[in-house]
VOBA-1610 file (N, C-alpha, C; in pm, whole numbers, padded with zeros to 5 digits, always signed):
BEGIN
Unk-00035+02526-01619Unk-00163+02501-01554Unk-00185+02605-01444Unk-00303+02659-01478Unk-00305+02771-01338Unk-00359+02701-01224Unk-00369+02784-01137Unk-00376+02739-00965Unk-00512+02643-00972Unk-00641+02770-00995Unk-00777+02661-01016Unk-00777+02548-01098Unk-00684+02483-01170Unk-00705+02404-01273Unk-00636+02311-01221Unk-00501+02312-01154Unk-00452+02247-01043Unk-00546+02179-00940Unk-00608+02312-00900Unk-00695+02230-00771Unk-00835+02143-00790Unk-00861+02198-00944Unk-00996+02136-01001Unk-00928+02000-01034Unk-00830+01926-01080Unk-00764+01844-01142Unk-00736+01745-00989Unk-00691+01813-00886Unk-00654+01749-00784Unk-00789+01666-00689Unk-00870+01727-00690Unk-00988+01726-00605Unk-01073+01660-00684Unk-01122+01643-00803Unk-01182+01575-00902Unk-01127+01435-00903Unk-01040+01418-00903Unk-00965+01317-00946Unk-00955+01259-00773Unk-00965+01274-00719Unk-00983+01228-00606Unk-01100+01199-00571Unk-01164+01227-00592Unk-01344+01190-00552Unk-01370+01072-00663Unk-01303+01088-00800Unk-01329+01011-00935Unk-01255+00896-00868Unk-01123+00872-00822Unk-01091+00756-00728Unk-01162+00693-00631Unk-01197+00747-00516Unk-01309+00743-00447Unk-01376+00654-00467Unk-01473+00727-00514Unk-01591+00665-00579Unk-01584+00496-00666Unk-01513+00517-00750Unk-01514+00386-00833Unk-01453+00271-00772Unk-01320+00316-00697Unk-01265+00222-00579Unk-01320+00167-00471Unk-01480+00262-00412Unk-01469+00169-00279Unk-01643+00100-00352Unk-01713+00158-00459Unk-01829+00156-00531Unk-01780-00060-00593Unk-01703-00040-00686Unk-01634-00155-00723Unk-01545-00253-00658Unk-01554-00246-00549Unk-01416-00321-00432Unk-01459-00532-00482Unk-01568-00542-00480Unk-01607-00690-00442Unk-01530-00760-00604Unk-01556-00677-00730Unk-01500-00700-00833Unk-01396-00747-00852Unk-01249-00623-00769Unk-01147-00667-00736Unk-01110-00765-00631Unk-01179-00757-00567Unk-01125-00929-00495Unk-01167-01022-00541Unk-01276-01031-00648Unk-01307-01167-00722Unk-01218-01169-00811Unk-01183-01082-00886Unk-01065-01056-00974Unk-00898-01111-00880Unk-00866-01055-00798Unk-00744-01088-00745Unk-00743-01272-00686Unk-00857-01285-00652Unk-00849-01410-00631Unk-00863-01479-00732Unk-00892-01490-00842Unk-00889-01569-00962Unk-00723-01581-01008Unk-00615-01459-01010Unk-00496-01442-01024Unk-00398-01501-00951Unk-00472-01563-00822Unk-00364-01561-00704Unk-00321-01699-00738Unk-00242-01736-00698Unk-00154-01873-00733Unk-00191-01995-00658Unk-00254-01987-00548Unk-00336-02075-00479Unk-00516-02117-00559Unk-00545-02025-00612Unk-00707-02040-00676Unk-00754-01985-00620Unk-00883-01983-00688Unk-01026-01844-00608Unk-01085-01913-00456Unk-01067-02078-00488Unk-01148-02137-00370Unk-01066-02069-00261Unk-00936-02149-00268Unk-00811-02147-00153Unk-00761-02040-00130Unk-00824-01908-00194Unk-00819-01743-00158Unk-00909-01686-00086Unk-01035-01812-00047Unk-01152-01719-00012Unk-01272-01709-00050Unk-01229-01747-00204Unk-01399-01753-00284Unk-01448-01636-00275Unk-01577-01652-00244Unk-01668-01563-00213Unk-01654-01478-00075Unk-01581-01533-00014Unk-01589-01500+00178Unk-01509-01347+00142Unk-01558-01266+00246Unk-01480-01209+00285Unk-01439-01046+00160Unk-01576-01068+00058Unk-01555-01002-00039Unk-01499-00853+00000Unk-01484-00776+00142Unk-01477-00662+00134Unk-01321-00654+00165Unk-01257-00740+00220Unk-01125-00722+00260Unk-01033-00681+00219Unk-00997-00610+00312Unk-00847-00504+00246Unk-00901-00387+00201Unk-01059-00319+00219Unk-01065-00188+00175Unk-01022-00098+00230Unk-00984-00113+00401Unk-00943-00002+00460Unk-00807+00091+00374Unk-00723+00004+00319Unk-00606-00004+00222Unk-00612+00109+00129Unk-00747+00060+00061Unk-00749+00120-00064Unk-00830+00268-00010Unk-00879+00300+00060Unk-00972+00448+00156Unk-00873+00500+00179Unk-00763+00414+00243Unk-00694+00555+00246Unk-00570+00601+00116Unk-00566+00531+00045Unk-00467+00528-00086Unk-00508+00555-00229Unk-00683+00565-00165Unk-00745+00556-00369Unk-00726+00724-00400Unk-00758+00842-00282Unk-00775+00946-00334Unk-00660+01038-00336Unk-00536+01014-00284Unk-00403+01081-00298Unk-00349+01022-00443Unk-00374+00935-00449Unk-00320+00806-00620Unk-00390+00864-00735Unk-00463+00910-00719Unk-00580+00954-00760Unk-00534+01093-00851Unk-00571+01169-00743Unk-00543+01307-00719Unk-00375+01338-00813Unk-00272+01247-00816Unk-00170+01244-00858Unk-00160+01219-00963Unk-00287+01119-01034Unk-00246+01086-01179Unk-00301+01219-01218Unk-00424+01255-01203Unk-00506+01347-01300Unk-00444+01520-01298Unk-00357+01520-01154Unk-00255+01646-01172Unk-00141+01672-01288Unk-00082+01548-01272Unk+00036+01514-01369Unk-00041+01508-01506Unk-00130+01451-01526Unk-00185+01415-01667Unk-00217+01546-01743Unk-00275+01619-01700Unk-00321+01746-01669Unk-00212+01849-01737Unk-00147+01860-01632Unk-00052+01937-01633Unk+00037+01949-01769Unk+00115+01785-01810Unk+00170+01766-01924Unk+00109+01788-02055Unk-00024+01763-02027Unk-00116+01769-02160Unk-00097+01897-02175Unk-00140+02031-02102Unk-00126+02152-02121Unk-00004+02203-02202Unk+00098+02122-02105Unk+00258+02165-02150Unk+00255+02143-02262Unk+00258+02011-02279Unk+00297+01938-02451Unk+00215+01996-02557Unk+00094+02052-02524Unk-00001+02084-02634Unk+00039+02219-02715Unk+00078+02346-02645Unk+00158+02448-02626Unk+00231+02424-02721Unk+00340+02315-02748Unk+00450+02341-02840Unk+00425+02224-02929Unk+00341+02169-02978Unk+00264+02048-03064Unk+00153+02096-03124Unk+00145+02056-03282Unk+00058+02072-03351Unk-00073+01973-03315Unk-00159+02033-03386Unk-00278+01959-03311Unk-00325+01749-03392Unk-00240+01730-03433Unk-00221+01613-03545Unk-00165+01517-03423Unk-00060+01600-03333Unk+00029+01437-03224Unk-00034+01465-03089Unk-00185+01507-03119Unk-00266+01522-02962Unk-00252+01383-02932Unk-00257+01263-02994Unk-00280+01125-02944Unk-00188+01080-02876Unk-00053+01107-02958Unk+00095+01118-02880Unk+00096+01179-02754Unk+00051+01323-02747Unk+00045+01376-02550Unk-00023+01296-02511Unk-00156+01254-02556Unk-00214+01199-02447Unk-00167+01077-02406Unk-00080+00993-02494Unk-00019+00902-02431Unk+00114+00894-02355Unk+00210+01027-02347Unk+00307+01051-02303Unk+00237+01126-02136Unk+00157+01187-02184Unk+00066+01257-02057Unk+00020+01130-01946Unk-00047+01059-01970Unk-00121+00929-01908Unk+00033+00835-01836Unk+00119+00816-01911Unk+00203+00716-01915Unk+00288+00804-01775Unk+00332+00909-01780Unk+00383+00995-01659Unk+00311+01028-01546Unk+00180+01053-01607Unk+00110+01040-01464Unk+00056+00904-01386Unk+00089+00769-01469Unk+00034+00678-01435Unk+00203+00645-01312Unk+00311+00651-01373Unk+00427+00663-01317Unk+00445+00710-01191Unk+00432+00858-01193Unk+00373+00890-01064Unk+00290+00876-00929Unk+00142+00826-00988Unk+00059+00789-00897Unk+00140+00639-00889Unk+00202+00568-00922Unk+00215+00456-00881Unk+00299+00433-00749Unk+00392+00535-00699Unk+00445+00539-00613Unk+00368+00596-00470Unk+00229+00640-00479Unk+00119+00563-00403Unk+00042+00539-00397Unk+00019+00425-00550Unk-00040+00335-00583Unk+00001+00197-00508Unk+00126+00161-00511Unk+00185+00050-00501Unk+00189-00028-00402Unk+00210+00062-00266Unk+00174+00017-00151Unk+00073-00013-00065Unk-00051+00054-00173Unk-00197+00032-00136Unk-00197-00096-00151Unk-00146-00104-00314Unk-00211-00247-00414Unk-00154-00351-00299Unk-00044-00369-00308Unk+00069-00485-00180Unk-00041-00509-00086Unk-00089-00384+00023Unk-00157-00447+00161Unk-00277-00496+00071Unk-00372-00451-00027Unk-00485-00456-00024Unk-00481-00620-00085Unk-00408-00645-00189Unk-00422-00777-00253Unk-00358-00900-00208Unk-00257-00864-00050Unk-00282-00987+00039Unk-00360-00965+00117Unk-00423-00889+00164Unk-00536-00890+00244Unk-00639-00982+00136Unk-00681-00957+00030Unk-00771-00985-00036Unk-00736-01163-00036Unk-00642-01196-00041Unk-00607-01316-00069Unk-00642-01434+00076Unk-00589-01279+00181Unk-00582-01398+00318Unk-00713-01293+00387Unk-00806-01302+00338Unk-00913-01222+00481Unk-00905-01254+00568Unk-00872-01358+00644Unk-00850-01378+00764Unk-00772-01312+00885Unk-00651-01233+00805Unk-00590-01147+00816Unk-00657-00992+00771Unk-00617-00886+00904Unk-00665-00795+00920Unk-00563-00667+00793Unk-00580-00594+00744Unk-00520-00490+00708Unk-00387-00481+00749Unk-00415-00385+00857Unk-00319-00356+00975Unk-00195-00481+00949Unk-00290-00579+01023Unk-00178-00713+01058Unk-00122-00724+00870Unk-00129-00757+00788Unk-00103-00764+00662Unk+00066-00682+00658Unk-00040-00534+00698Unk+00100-00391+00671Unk+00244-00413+00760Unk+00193-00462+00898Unk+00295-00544+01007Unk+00350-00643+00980Unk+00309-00709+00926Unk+00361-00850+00819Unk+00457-00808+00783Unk+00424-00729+00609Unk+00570-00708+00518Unk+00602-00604+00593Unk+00627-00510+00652Unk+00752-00433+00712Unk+00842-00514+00792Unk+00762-00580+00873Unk+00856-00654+00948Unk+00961-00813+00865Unk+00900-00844+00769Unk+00980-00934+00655Unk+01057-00844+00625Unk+00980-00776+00532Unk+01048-00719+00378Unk+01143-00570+00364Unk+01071-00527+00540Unk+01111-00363+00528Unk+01019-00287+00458Unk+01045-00148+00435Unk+00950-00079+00351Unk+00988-00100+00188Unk+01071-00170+00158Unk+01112-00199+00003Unk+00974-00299+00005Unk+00945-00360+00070Unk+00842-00472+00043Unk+00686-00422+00032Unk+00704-00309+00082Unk+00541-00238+00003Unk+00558-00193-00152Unk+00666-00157-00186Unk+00715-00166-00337Unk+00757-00273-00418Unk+00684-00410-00345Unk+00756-00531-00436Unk+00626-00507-00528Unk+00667-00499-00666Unk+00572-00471-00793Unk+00531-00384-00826Unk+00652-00274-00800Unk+00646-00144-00824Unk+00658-00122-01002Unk+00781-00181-01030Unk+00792-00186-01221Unk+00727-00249-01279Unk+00610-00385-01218Unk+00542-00470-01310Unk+00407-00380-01287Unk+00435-00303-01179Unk+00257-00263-01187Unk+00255-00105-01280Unk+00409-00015-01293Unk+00436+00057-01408Unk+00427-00002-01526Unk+00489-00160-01586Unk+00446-00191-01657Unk+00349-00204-01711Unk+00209-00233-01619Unk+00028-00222-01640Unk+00029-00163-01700Unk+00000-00030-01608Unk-00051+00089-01623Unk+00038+00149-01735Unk+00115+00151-01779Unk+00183+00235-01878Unk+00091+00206-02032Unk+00121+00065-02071Unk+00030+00014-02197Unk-00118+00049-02172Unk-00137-00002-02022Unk-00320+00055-02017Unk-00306+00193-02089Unk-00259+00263-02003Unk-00307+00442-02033Unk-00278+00488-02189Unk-00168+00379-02244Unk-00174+00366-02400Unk-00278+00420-02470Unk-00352+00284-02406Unk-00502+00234-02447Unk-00581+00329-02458Unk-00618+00326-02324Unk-00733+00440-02278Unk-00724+00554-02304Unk-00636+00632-02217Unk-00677+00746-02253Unk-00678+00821-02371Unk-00552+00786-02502Unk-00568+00880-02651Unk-00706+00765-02695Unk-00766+00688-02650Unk-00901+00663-02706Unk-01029+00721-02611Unk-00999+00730-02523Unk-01116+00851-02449Unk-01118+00947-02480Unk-00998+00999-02477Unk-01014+01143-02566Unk-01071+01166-02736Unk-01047+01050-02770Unk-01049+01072-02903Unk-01203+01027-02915Unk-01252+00926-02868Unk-01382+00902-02898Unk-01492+01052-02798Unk-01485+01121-02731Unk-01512+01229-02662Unk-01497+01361-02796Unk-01403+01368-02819Unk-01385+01407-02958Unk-01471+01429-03054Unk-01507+01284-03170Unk-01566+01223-03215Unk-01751+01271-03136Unk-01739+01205-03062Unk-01923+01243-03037Unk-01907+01428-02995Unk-01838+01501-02914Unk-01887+01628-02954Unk-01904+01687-03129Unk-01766+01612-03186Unk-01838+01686-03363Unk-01917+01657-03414Unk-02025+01519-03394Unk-02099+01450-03455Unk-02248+01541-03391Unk-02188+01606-03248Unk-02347+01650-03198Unk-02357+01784-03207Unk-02211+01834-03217Unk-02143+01989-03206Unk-02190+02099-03126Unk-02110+01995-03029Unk-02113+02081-02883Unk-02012+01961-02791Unk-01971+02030-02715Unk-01858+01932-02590Unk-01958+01835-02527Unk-01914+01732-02511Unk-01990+01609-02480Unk-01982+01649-02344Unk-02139+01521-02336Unk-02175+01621-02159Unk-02085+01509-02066Unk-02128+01488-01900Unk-02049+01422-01810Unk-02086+01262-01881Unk-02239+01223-01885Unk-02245+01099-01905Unk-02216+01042-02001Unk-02140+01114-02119Unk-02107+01080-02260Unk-01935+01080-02236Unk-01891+01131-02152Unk-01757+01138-02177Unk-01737+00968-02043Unk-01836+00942-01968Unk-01840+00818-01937Unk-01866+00682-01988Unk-01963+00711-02066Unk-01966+00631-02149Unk-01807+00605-02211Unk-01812+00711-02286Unk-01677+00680-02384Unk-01556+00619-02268Unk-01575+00678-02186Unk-01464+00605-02042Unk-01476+00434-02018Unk-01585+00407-02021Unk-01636+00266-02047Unk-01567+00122-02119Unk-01578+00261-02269Unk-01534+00140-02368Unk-01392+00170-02386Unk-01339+00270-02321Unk-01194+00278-02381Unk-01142+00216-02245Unk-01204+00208-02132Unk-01157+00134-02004Unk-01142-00012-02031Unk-01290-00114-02068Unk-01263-00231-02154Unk-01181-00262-02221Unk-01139-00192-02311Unk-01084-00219-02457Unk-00914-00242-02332Unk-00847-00115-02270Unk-00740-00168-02195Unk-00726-00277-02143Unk-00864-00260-02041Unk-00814-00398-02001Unk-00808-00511-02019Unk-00860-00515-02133Unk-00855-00697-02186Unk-00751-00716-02216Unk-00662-00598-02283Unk-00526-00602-02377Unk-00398-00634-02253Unk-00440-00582-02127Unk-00331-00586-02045Unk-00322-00700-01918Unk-00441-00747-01909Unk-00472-00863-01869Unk-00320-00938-01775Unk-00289-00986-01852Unk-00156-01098-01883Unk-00089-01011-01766Unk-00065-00817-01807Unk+00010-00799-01710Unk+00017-00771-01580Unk-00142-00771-01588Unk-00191-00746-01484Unk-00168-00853-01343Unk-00199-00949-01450Unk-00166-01165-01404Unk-00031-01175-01320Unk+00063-01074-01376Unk+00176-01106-01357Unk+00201-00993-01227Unk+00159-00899-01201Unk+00158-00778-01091Unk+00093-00866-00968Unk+00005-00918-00996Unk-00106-00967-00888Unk+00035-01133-00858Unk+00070-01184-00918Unk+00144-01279-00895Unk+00288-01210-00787Unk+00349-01162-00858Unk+00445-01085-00772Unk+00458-01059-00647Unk+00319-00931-00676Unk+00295-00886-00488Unk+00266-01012-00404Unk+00183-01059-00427Unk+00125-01253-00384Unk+00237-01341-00325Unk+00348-01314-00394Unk+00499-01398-00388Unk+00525-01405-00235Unk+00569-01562-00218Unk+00669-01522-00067Unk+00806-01483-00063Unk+00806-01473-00021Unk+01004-01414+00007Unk+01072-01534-00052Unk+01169-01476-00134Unk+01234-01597-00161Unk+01221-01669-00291Unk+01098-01678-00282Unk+01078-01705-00458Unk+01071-01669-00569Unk+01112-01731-00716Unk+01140-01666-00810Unk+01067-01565-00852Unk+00909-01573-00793Unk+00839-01444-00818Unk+00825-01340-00765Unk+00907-01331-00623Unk+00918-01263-00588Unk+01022-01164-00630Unk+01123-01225-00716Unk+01218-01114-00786Unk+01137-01024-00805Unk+01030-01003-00891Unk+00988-00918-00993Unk+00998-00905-01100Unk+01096-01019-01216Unk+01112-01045-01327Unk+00974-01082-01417Unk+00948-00976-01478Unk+00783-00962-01513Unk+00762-01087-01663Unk+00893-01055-01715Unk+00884-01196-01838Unk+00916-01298-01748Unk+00984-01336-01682Unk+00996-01482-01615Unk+00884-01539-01521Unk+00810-01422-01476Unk+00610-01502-01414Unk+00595-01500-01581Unk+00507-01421-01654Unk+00467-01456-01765Unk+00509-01558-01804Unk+00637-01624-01856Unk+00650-01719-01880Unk+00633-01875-01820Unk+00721-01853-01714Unk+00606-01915-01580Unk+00461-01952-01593Unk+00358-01893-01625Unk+00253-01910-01615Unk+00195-01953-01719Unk+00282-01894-01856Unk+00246-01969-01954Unk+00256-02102-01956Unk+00358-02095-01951Unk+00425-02278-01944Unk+00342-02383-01849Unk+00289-02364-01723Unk+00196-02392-01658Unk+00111-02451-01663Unk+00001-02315-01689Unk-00143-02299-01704Unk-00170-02218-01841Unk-00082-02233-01939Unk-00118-02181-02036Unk-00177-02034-02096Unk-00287-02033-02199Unk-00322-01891-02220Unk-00402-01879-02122Unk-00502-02001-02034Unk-00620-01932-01985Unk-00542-01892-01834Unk-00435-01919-01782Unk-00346-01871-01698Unk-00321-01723-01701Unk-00281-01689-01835Unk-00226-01534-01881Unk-00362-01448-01834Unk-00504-01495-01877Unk-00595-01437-01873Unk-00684-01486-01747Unk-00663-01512-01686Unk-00726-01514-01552Unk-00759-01419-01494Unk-00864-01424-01435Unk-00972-01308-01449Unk-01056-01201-01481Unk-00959-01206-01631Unk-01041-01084-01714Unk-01152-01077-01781Unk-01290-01177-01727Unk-01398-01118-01726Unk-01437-01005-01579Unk-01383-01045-01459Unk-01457-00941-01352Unk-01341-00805-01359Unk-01227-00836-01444Unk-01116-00700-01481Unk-01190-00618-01511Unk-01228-00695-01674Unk-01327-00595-01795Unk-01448-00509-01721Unk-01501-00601-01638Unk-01639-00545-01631Unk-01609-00432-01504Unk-01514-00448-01396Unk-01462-00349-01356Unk-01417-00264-01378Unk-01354-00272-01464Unk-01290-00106-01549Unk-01382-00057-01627Unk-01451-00149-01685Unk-01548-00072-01784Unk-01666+00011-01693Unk-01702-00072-01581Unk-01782+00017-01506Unk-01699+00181-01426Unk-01589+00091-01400Unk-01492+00208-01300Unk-01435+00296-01445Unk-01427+00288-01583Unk-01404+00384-01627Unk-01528+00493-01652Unk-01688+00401-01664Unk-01734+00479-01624Unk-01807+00617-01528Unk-01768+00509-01452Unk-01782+00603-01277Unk-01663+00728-01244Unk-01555+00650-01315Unk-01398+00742-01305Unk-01404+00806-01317Unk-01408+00759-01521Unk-01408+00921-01551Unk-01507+01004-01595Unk-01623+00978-01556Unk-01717+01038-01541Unk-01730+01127-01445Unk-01718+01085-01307Unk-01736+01153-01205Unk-01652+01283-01254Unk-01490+01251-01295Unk-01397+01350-01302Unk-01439+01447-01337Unk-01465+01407-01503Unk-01562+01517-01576Unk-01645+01631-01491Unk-01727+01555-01443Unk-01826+01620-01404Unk-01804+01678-01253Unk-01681+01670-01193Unk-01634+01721-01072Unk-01523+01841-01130Unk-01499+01831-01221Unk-01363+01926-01267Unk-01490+02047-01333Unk-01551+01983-01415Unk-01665+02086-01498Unk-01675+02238-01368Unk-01772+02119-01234Unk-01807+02221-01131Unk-01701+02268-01092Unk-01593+02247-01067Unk-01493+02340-00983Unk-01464+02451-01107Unk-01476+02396-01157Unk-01342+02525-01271Unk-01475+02621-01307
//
């Protein structure tokens, strides 16, 4: 990857975070509170829909910036010595490493932002003072492997089907699909993930949520799943993935749209 393609990749992808993160915020706290183990009422409900963004402002565009470098980067690499038949394969080995990456500061956003979201009453700040002073700094990484787990199957999903449907409509129109077409296609391949990952998502949002001490707080990602099955059943597993869907599907359009069309101008 040369230097401009680096910095077009870095800076794009940071504004494409940006944007969809602080544009979509009320989504995710209706979403996290539907997940949380107390209920949406006894989380807050409606109150307080903005809480915990300071979190994510300062964490969406370095997280950001990290997946679409790495993604980037590997795709280039891998493509180089791969026939053009296992492009679906990079793009899922590509996505899955850069999702890896950004997660390490991803993770500590997600932690302050989704007890903040849970307890608005509680400030950010006070939240971040909280778990250091419990947990240490290991405790901004509690749901570090369940939230790799997400994101790994998501980017499955998504991205060798963004690419591929992006694909698909430039040969059908024959010409490279413009910004709002490669959003679109961001849309439905954003949906289509997240309905599929739902469950694990259920189980990330449970984790971080955990108090000290309890079995969910291990991080044993089959033992919440199961847990919750046993419970509250399937509609447990799937808790909240109508305001998920409609968040990703919008934030894949905003995402990766913006990207598109921020990488287009730089490069």
């Amino acid at each position: 990857m040369h230097r401009r393609e680096f910095t077009a990749s870095l800076v794009a992808g940071g504004i494409a975070g940006m944007c969809v993160d602080l544009v979509l915020y009320p989504l995710d706290t209706i979403k996290t509170r539907l997940q949380s183990p107390q209920g949406f009422f006894k989380a807050s409900g409606f109150r307080g829909i903005y809480a915990g963004v300071p979190s994510v402002a300062i964490g969406s565009f370095p997280s950001a910036s990290a997946f679409f470098v790495t993604y980037e980067y590997f795709k280039s690499v891998l493509s180089t010595f791969s026939p053009p038949y296992l492009s679906p394969v990079i793009h899922m080995v590509s996505a899955s490493l850069g999702e890896t990456v950004a997660c390490v500061i991803r993770v500590p956003t997600e932690v302050v932002k989704q007890r903040t979201q849970a307890s608005p009453s509680t400030s950010t700040y006070r939240i971040l003072l909280l778990t250091l002073r419990e947990e240490g700094i290991l405790g901004l990484y509690r749901g570090y492997s369940s939230t790799v787990l997400r994101e790994v199957p998501f980017s499955l999903v998504q991205f060798p089907l963004w690419e591929f449907l992006k694909g698909l409509w430039s040969w059908r129109q024959g010409h490279v699909v413009y910004s709002w077409q490669a959003a679109v296609c961001g849309a439905f391949a954003g949906g289509m993930a997240a309905a599929v990952t739902t469950p694990l998502d259920v189980a990330k949002t449970r984790i971080m949520l955990a108090k000290v001490g309890t079995t969910e707080a291990k991080g044993n990602v089959t033992t919440v799943l199961y847990n919750i099955w046993r419970t509250e059943g399937i509609s447990g597993l799937f808790a909240g993935i109508v305001p998920r869907v409609a968040w990703i599907s919008f934030g894949g359009f905003i995402f990766l749209g913006a990207y598109e069309k921020a990488r287009s101008l730089l490069l």
